[in-house]
C-alpha positions as CSV (number, residue, x, y, z in Angstrom):
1,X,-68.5,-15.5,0.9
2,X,-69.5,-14.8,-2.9
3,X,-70.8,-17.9,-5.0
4,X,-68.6,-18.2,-8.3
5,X,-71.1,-17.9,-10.9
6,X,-71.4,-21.1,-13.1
7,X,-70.1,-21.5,-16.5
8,X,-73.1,-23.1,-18.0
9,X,-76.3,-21.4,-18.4
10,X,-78.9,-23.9,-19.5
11,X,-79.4,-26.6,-16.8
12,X,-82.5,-28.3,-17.6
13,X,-81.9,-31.2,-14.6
14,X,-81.3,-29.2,-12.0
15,X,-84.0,-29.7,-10.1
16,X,-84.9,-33.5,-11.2
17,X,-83.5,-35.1,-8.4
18,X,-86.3,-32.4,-5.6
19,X,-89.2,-33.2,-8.4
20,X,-88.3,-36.8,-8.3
21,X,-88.5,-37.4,-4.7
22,X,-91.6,-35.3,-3.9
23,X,-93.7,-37.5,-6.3
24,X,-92.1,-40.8,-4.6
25,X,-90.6,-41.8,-8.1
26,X,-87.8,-44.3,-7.8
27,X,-85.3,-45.2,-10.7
28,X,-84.5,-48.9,-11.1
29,X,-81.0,-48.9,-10.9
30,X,-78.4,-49.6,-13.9
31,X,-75.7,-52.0,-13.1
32,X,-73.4,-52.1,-16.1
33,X,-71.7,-55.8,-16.8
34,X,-68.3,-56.3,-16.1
35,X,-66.2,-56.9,-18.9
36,X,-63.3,-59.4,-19.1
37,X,-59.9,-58.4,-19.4
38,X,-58.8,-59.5,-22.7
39,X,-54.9,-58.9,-23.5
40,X,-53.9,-59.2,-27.1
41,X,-51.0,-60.9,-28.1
42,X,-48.3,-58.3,-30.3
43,X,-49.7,-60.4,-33.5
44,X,-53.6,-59.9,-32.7
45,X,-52.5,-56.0,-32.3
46,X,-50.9,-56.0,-35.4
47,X,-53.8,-57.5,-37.2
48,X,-56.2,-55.7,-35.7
49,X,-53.9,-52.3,-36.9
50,X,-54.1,-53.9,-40.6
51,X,-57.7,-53.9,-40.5
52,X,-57.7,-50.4,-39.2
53,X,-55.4,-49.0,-42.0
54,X,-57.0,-51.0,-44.7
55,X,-58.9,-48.5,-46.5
56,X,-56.7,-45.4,-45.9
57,X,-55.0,-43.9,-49.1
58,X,-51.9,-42.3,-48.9
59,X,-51.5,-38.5,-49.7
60,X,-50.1,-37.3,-52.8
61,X,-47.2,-35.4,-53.9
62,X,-45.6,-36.4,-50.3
63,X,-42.4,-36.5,-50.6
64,X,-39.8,-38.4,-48.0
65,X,-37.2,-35.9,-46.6
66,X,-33.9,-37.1,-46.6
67,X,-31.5,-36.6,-43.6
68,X,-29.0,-34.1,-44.7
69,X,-25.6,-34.9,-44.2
70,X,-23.1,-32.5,-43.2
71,X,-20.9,-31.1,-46.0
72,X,-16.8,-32.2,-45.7
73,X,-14.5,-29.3,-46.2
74,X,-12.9,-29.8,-49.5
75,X,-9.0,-29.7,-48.9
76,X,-7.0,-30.8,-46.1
77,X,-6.8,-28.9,-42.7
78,X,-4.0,-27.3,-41.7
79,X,-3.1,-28.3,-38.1
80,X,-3.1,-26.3,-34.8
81,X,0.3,-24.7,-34.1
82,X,1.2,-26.0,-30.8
83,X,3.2,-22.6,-29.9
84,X,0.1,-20.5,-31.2
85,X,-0.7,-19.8,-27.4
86,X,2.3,-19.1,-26.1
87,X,3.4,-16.7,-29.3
88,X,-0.4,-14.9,-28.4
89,X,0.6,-14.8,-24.4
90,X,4.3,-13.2,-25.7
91,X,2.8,-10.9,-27.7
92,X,0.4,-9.3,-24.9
93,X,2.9,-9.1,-22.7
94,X,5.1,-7.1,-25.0
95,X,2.3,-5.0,-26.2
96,X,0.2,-4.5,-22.3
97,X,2.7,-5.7,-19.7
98,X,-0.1,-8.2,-19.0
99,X,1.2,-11.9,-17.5
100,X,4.5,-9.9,-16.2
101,X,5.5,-11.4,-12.4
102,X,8.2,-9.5,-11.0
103,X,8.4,-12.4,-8.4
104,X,9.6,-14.4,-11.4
105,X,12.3,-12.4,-12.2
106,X,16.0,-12.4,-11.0
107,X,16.2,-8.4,-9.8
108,X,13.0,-9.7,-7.3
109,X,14.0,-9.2,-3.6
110,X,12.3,-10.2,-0.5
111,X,13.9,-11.0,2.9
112,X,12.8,-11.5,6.6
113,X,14.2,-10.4,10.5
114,X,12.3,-13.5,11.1
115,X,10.4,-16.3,10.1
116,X,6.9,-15.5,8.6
117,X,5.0,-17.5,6.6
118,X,5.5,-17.7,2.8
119,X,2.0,-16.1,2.2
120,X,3.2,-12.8,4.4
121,X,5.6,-12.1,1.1
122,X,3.0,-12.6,-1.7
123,X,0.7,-10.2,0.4
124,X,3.5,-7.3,0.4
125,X,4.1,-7.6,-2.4
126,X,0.7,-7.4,-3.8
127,X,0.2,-4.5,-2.4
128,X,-1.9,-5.5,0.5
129,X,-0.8,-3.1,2.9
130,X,-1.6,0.6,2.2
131,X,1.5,2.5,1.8
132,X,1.7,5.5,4.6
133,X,5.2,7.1,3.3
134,X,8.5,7.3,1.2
135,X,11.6,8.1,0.6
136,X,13.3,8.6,-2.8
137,X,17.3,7.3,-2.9
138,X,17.8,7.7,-6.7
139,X,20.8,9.2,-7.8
140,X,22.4,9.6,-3.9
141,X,25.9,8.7,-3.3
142,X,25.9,5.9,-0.9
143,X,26.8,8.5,2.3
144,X,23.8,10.7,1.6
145,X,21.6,7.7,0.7
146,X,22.1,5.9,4.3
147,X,21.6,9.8,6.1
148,X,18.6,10.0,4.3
149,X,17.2,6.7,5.1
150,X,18.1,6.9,8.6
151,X,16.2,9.8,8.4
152,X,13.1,8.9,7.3
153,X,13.0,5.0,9.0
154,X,13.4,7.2,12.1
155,X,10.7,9.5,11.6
156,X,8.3,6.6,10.0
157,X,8.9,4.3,13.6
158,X,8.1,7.8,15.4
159,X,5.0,8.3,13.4
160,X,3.5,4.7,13.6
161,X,4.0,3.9,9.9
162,X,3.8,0.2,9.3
163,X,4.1,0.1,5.6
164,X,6.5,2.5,3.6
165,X,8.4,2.7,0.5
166,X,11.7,3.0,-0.4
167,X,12.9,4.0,-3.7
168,X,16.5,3.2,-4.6
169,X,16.9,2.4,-8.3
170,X,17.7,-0.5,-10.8
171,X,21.1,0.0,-10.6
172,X,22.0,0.1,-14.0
173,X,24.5,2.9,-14.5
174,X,26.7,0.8,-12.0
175,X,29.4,-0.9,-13.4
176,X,28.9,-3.6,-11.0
177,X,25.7,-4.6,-8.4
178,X,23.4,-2.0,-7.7
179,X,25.2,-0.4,-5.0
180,X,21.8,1.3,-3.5
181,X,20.0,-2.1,-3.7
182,X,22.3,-4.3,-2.3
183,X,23.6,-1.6,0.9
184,X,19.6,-1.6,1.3
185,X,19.1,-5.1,2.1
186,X,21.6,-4.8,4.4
187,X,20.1,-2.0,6.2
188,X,17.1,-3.8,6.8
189,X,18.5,-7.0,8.0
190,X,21.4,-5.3,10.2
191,X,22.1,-2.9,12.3
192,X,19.6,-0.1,14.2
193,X,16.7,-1.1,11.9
194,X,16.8,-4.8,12.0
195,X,14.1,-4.6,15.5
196,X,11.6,-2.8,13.6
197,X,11.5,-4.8,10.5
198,X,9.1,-7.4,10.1
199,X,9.8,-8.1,6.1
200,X,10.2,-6.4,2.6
201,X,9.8,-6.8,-1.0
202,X,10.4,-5.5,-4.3
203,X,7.4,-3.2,-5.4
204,X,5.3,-3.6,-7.8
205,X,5.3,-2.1,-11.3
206,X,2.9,0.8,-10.6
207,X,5.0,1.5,-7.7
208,X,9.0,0.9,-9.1
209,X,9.0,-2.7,-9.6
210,X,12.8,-4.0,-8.5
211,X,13.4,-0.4,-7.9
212,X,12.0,-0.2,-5.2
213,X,11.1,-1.9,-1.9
214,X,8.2,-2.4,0.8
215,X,9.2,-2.8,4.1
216,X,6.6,-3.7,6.4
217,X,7.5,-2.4,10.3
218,X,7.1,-3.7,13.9
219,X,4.9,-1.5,16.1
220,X,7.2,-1.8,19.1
221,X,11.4,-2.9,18.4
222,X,11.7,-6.5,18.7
């Protein structure tokens, strides 16, 4: 183990106590009186703090420094528009399509062979389940649309897809409902199909929005 070195170089006494006791030299020992406590009254203090203070000069060219206040805005302030918000929260979602829930629109479509709980939908929907095929319906005739459904739902089952994607239009160049949309919900509720579906929903934006659908299936018929 290494000895620190000591700060202080010059220790004159360090030996005084071994010289001491080999000449059998004994110090009288020093007993210090005890004072008495003396507690001074707030008065005493501050007399004792005058006397203290008495011959002390202040400095010169000390100046006090005033708190500054802060300045009032000359004019009156126009108030907050209560609608700024929502005009901002309109505006980006004209200009970025940012804030836009389909699920809050009327052309939004879900439905069920069963009952499943309301959290199933919003996962669908969100796109929690990786789509594993499609089938495009746009611009079909109603016959050739349901052959090539068929096709494909039958072809998806055989395959083990549980999560596809059906494209089938807005509907808009109908004179009436969207004939695709509408003969597609009832595909999936009725009929052949209705065993393997578990639910659907409209898509999102990135993937049609209203037109088009996710349909999540059964791994065996129900």
């Amino acid at each position: 183990m290494t000895h620190r070195r000591s700060s202080i170089g010059n220790r004159p006494f360090k030996y005084l106590g071994n010289l001491l006791a080999e000449k059998n030299i004994h110090l009288p020992e020093v007993c210090l009186p005890e004072l008495p406590v003396c507690r001074l009254t707030p008065l005493e203090e501050n007399h004792l703090f005058q006397q203290a203070m008495a011959d002390v000069i202040p400095l010169a060219g000390r100046k006090k420094i005033a708190p500054v206040r802060p300045r009032q805005r000359s004019g009156k302030q126009m108030p907050e528009d209560p609608d700024a918000e929502a005009i901002d929260q309109l505006k980006q979602l004209v200009e970025t399509g940012d804030g836009f829930v389909l699920r809050h629109t009327a052309e939004y479509v879900e439905g069920a062979t069963g009952r499943i709980p309301p959290e199933m939908f919003r996962r669908i929907h969100s796109g929690y389940f990786s789509i594993q095929g499609h089938v495009d319906l746009h611009g079909l005739n109603l016959k050739a649309a349901r052959e090539h459904f068929d096709g494909f739902m039958g072809h998806a089952i055989a395959s083990g897809k549980r999560a596809v994607l059906v494209v089938h239009g807005r509907g808009r160049s109908s004179p009436g409902p969207p004939v695709l949309k509408r003969n597609l919900f009832r595909w999936l509720v009725s009929g052949h199909w209705k065993r393997w579906v578990i639910a659907f929903t409209s898509a999102r934006s990135c993937d049609g929005g209203t037109g088009a659908t996710y349909v999540l299936l059964r791994r065996r018929p129900r």
